[in-house]
DRENNUKE-917542 format. One record per residue: residue in one letter; residue number from 1; x, y negated, z of N, C-alpha, C in turn. Coordinates in steps of 0.001 Angstrom, whole numbers, plus 524288, in hexadecimal, padded with zeros to 5 digits. Each point is the difference from the previous one (the first is absolute). Layout:
<recs>
   aa     i    n_xx    n_yy    n_zz   ca_xx   ca_yy   ca_zz    c_xx    c_yy    c_zz
    A   NUM       X       Y       Z       X       Y       Z       X       Y       Z
...
</recs>
This chain:
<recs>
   aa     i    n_xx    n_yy    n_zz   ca_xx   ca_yy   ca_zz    c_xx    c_yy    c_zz
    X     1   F075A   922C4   6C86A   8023E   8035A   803E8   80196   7FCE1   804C9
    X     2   80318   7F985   7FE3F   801B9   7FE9D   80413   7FA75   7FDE6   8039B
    X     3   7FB9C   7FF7E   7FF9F   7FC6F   7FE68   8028D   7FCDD   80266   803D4
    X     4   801D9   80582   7FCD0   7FD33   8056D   8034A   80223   801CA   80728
    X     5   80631   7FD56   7FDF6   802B1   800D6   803E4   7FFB3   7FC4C   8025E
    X     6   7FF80   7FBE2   800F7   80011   7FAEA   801E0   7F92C   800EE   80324
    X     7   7FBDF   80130   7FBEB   7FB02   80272   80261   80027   803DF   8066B
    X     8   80407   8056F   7FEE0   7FF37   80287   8017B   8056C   7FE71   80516
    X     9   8031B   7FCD0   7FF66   80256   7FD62   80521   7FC6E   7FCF3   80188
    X    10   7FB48   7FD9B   7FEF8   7FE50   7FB5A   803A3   7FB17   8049F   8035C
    X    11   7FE1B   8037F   7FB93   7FCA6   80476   80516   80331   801D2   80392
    X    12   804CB   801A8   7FF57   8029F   80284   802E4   800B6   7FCB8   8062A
    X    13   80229   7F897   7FDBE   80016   7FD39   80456   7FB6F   7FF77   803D2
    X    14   7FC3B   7FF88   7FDC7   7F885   7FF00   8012A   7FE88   80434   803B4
    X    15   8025E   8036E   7FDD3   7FE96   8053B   804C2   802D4   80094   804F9
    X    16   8073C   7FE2E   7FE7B   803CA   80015   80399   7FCAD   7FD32   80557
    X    17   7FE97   7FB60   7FDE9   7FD3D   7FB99   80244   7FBA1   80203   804E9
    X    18   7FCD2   80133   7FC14   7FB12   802FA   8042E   80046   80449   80425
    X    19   805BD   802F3   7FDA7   8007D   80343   803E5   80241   7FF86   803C5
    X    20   80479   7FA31   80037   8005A   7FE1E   80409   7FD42   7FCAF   80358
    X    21   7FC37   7FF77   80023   7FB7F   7FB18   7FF26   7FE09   803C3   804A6
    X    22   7FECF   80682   7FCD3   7FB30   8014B   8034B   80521   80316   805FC
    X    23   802DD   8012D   7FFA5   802D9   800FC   802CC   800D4   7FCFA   804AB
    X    24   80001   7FB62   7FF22   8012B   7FCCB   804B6   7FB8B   7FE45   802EB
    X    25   7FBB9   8028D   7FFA3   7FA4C   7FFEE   803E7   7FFA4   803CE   80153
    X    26   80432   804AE   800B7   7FE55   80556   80332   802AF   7FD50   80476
    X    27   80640   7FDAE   7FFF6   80370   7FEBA   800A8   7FD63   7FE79   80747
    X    28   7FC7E   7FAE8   7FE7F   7FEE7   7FC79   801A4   7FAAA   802F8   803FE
    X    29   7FDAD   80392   7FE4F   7FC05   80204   80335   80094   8042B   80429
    X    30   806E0   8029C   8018D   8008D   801A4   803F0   7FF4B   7FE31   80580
    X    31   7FE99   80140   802DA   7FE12   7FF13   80417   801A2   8029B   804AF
    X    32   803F4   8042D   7FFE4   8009A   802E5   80280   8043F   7FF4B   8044B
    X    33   7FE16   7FF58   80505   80324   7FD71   80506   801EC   80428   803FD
    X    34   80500   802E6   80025   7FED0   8022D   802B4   80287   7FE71   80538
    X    35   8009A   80028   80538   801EF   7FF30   80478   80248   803C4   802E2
    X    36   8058E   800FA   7FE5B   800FD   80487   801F0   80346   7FD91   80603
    X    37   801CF   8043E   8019D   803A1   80103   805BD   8061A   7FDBA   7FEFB
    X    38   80135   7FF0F   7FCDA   804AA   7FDBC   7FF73   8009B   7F986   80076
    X    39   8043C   80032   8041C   800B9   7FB7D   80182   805AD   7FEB4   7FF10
    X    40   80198   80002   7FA85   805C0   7FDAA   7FE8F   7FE10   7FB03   7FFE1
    X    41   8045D   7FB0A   7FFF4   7FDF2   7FC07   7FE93   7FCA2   7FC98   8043C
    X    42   7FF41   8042B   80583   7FD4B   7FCE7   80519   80266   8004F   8039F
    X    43   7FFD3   7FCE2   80431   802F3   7FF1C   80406   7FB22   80099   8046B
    X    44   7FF54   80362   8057A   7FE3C   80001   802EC   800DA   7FAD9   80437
    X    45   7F92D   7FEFD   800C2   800DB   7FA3A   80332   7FD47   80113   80538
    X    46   8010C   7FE16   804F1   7FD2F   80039   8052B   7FC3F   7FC18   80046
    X    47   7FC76   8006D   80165   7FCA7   7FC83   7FE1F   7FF24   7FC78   80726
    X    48   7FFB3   804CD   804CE   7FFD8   80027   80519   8040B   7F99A   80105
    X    49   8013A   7FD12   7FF4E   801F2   7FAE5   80132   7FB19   7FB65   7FE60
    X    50   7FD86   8015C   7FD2A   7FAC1   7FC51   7FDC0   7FB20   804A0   801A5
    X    51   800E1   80017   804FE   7F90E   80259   802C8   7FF29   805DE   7FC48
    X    52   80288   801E8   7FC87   7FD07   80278   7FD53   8026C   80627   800E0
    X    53   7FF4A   80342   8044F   804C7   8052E   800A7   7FDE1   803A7   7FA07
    X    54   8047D   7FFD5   7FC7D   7FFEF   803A4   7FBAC   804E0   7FDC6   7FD62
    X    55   80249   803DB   7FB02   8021E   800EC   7FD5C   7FE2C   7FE46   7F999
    X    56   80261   7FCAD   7FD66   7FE30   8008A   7FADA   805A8   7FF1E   7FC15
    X    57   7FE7C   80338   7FBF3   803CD   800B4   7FBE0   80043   7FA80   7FDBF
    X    58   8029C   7FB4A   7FDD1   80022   7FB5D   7FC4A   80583   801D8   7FBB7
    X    59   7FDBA   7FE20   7FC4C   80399   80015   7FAA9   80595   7FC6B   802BE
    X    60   801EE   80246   7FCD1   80548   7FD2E   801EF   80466   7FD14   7FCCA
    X    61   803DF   7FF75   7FE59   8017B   7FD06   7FC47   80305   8035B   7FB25
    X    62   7FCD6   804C3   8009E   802D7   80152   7F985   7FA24   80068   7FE1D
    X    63   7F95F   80015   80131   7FDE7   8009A   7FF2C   7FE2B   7FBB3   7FC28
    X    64   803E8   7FC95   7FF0E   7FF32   7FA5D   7FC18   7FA84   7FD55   7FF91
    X    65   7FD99   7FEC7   80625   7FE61   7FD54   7FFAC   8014D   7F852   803B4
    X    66   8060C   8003F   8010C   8005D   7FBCB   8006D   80388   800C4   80304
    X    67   8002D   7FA12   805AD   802A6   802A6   80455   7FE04   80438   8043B
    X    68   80235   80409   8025B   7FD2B   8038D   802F8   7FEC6   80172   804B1
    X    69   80292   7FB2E   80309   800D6   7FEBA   80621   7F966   7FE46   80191
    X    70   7FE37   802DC   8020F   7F87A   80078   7FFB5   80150   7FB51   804C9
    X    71   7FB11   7FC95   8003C   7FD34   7FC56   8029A   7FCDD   80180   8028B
    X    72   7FCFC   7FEFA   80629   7FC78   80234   801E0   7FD3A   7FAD3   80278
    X    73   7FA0C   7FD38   7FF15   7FE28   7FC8C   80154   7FBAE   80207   802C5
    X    74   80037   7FE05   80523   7FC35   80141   80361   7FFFC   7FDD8   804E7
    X    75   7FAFD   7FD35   80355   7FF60   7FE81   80436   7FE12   803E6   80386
    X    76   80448   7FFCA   80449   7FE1B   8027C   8058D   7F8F3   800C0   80010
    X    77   7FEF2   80522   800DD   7FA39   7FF61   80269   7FBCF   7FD8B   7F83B
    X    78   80306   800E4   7FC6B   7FC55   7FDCA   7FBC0   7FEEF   80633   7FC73
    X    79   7FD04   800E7   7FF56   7FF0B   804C2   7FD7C   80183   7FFE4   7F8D0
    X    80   803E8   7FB56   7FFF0   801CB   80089   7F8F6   805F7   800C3   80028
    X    81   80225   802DD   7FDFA   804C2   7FF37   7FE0E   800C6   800E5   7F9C1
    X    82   8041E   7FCFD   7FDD1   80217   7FF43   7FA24   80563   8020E   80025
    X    83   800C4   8046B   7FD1A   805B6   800DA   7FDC8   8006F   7FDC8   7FB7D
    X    84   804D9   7FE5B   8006A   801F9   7FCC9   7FA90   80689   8033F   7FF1E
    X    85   7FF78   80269   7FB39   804AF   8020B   7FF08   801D8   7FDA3   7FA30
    X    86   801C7   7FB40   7FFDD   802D0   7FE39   7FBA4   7F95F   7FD1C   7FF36
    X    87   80203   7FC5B   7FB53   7FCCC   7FBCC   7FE43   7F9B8   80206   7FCD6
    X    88   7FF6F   8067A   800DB   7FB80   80281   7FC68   7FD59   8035F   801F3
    X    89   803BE   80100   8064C   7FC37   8054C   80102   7FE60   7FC1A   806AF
    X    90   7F9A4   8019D   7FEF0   7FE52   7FD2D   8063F   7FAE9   80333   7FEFC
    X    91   801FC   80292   80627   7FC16   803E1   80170   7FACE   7FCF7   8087D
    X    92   7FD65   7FFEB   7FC86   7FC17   7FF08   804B6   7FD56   803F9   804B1
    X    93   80260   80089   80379   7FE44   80225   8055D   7FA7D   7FEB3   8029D
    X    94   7FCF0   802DC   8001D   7FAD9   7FD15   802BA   7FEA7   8058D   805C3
    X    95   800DD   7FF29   8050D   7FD4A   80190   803D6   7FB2E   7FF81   7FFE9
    X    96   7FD07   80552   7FFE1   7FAA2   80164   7FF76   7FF7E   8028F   80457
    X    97   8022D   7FFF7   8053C   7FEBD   804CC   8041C   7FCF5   80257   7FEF5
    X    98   7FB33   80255   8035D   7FD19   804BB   8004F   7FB0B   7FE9C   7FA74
    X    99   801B2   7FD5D   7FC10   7FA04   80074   7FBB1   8030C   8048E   7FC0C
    X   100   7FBE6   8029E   7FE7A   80036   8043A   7FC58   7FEF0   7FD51   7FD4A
    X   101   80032   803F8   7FA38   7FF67   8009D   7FAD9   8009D   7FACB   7FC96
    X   102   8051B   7FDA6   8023B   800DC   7FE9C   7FCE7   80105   7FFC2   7FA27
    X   103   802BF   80496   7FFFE   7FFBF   800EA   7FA2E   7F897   80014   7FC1C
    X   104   7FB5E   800EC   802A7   7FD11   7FFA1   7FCEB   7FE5C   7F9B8   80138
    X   105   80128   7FD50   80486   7FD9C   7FB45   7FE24   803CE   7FC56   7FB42
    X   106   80641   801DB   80108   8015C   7FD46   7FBF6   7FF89   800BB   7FA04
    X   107   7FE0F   8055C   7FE0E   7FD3C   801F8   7FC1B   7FB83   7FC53   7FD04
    X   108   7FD95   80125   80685   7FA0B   7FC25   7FF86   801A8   7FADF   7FD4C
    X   109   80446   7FD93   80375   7FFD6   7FA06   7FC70   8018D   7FE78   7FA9A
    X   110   80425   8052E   7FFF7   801C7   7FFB7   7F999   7FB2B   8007D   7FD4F
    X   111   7FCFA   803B3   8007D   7FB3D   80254   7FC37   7FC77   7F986   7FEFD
    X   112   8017F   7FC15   803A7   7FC44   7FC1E   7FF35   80334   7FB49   7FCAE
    X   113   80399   80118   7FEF4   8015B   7FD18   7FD0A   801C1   7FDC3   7FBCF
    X   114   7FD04   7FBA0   7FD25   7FF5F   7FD98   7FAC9   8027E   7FFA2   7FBE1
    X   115   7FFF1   8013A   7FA6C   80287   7FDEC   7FCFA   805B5   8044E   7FF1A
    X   116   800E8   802F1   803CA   804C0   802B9   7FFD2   7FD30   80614   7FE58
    X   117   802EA   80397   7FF1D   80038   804B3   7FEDD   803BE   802AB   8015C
    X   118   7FE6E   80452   805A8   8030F   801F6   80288   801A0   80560   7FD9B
    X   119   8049F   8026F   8000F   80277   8035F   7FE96   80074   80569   803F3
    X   120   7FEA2   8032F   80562   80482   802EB   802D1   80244   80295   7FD52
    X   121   80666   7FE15   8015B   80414   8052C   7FE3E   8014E   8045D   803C0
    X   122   80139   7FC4C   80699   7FEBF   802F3   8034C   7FC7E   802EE   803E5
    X   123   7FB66   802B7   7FFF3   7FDFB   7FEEB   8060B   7FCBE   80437   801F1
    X   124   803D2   7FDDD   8054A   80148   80478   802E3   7FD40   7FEBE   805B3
    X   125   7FF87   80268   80405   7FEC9   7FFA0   805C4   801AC   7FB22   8004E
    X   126   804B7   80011   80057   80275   7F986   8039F   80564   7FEA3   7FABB
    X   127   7FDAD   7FF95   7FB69   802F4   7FAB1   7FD07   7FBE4   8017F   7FB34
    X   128   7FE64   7FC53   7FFA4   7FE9F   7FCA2   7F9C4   80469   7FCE1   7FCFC
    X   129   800D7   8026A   7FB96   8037F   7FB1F   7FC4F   7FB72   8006B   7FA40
    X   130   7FE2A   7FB37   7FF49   7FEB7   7FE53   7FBE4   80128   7FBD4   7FB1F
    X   131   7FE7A   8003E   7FD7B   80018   7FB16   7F90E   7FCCE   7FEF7   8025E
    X   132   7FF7C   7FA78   7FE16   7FBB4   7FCAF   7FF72   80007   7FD18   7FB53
    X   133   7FD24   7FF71   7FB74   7FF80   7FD8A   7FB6F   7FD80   7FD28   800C3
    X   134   7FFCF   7FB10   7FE69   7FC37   7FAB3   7FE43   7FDCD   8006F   7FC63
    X   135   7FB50   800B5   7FFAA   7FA83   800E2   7FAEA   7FFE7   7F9A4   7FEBC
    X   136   801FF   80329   7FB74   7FF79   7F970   7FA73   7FB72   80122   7FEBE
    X   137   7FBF0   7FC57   7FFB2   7F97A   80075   7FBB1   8006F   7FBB9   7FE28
    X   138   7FEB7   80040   7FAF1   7FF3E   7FB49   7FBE2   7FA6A   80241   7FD40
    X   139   7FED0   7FADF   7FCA3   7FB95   800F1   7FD28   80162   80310   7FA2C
    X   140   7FC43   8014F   7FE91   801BC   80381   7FB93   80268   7FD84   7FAC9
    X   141   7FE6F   7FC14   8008D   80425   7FBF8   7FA5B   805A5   80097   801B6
    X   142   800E3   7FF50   805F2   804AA   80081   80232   80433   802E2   7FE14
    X   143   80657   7FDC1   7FCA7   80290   80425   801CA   80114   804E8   8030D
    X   144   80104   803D3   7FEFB   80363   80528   802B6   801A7   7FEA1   80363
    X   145   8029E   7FBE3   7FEA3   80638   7FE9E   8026C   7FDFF   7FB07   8046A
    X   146   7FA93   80049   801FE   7FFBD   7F9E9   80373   80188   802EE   8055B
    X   147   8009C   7FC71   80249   80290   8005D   8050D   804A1   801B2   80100
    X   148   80229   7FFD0   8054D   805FF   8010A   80029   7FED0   8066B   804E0
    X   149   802B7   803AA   7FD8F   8013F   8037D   80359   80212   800A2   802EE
    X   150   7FCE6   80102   805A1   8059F   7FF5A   805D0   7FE0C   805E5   8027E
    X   151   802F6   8027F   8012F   800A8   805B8   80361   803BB   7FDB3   80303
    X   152   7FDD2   8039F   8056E   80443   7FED4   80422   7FE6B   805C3   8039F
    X   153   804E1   800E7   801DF   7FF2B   807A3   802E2   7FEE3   7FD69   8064B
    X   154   7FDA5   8021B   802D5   7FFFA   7FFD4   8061D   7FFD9   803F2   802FD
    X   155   80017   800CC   804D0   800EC   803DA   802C5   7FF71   7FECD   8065A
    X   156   7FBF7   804B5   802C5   7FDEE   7FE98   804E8   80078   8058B   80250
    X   157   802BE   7FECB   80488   800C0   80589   802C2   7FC96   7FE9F   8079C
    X   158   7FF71   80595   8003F   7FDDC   7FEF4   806E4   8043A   804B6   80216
    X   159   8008D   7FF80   804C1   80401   8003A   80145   7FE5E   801A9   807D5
    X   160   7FF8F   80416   803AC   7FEAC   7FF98   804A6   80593   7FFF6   802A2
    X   161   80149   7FC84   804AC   804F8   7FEB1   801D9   7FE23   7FFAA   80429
    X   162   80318   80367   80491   7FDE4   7FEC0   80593   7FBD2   7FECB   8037D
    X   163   7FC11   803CC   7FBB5   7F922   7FE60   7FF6D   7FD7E   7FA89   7FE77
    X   164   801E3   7FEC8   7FE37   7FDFC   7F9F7   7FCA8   801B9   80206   7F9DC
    X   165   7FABD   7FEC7   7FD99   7FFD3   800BA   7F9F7   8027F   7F8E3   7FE56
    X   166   80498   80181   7FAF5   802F9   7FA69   7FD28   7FE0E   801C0   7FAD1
    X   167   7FDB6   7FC18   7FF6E   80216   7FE3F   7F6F0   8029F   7FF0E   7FFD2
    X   168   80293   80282   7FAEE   805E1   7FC0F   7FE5A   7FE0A   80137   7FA49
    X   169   7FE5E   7F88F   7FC4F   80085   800C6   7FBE2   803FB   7FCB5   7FBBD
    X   170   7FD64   7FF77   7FD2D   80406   7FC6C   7FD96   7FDB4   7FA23   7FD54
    X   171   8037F   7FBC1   80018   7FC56   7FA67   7FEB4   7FCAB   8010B   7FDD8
    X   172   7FB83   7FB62   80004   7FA9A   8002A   7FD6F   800DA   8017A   7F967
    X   173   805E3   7FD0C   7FDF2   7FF3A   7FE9C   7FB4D   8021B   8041C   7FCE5
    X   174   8021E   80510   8037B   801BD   803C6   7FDE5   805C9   80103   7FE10
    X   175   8032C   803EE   7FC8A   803DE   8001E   7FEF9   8003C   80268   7FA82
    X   176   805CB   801A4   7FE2F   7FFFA   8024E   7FC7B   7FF84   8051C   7FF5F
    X   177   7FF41   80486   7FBD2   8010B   804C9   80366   80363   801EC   80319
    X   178   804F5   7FD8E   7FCFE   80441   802F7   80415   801C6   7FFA0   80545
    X   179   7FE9A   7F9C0   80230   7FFFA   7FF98   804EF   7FB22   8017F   80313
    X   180   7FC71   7FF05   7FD5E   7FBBB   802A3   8033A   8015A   807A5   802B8
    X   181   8012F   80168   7FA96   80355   804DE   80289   8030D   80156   8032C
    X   182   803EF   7FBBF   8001E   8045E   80136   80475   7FC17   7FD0A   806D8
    X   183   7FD43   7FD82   7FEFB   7FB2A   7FE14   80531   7FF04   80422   80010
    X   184   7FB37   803F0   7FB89   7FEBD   804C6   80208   801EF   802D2   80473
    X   185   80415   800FB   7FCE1   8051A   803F2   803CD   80108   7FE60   8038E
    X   186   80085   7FAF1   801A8   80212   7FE58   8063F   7FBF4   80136   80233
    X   187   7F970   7FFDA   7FF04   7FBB4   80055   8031F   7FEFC   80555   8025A
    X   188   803A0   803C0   7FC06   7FCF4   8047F   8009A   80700   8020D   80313
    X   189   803C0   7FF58   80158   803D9   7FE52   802BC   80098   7FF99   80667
    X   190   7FADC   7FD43   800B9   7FF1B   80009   805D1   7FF2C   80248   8038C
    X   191   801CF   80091   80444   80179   802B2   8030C   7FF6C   7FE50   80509
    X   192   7FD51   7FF67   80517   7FEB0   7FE6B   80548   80542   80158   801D7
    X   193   800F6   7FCD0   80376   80631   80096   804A5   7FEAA   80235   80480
    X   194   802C9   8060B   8007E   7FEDC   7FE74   80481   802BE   7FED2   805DE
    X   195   7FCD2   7FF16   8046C   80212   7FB7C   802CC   80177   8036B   8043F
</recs>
């Protein structure tokens, strides 16, 4: 008798097991980003002191991503500027005056590139936010388990200001989801000044 029970506790554990097992890969496969209109947590910035007449929303310091006093790097007459808001969030400015479609050539370049596996969560007219996965291939003797898994979220908005088309995306090397989100929102945030 006592074995039956001892039997029928270790199925009981075996199953406990699997069903948490399979549970924590739904967990992990949401994907769902949304970008709404709410701006708790942002502080409106003038951008019109660094060449640039507009308005943009930046996270601010309950938004825990660091310190929240935004940075603005940019040369007179240079078509780049970098916001830096705390040590994680750096957003890249690029002046594109009068070229269109941007958004499909920057499409175009993602689509060409190697080794990664692109995700859209967002995309829309004027913002793309995507995953990007790193494709592990091994040979078939190979572990499951070869290579190291890196995801990183990004995000590219266009933007028309005083008739000159701007990108604003985010570093090459990407972010996590959650800051990439709060970038989202400042991109889509913007607002021309007017003069």
């Amino acid at each position: 008798m006592r074995s039956s029970i001892k039997y029928l506790i270790l199925i009981i554990t075996v199953i406990s097991i699997l069903i948490a097992c399979g549970g924590s890969e739904e967990v992990g496969s949401n994907e769902d980003i949304v970008i709404n209109e709410d701006l708790y947590e942002f502080q409106t910035f003038d951008l019109s002191p660094y060449d640039l007449p507009a308005f943009i929303s930046l996270p601010d310091e309950t938004a825990n991503i660091g310190a929240s006093i935004p940075e603005v790097q940019h040369t007179e007459d240079d078509i780049y500027w970098t916001i830096n808001v705390g040590p994680y969030f750096q957003m890249i400015i690029t002046d594109c005056g009068d070229i269109k479609n941007l958004m499909k050539t920057e499409k175009g370049l993602l689509a060409q590139i190697q080794n990664f596996k692109l995700d859209y969560i967002i995309d829309e007219e004027d913002l793309i936010l995507y995953k990007r996965t790193l494709v592990v291939e091994g040979t078939e003797k190979a572990s499951p388990n070869v290579g190291v898994e890196h995801v990183s979220y990004h995000v590219f908005g266009v933007k028309n200001i005083g008739g000159f088309n701007y990108t604003f995306k985010s570093q090459p090397e990407g972010y996590e989801k959650d800051l990439i989100e709060l970038m989202a929102k400042s991109i889509k945030s913007i607002q021309p000044k007017n003069q």
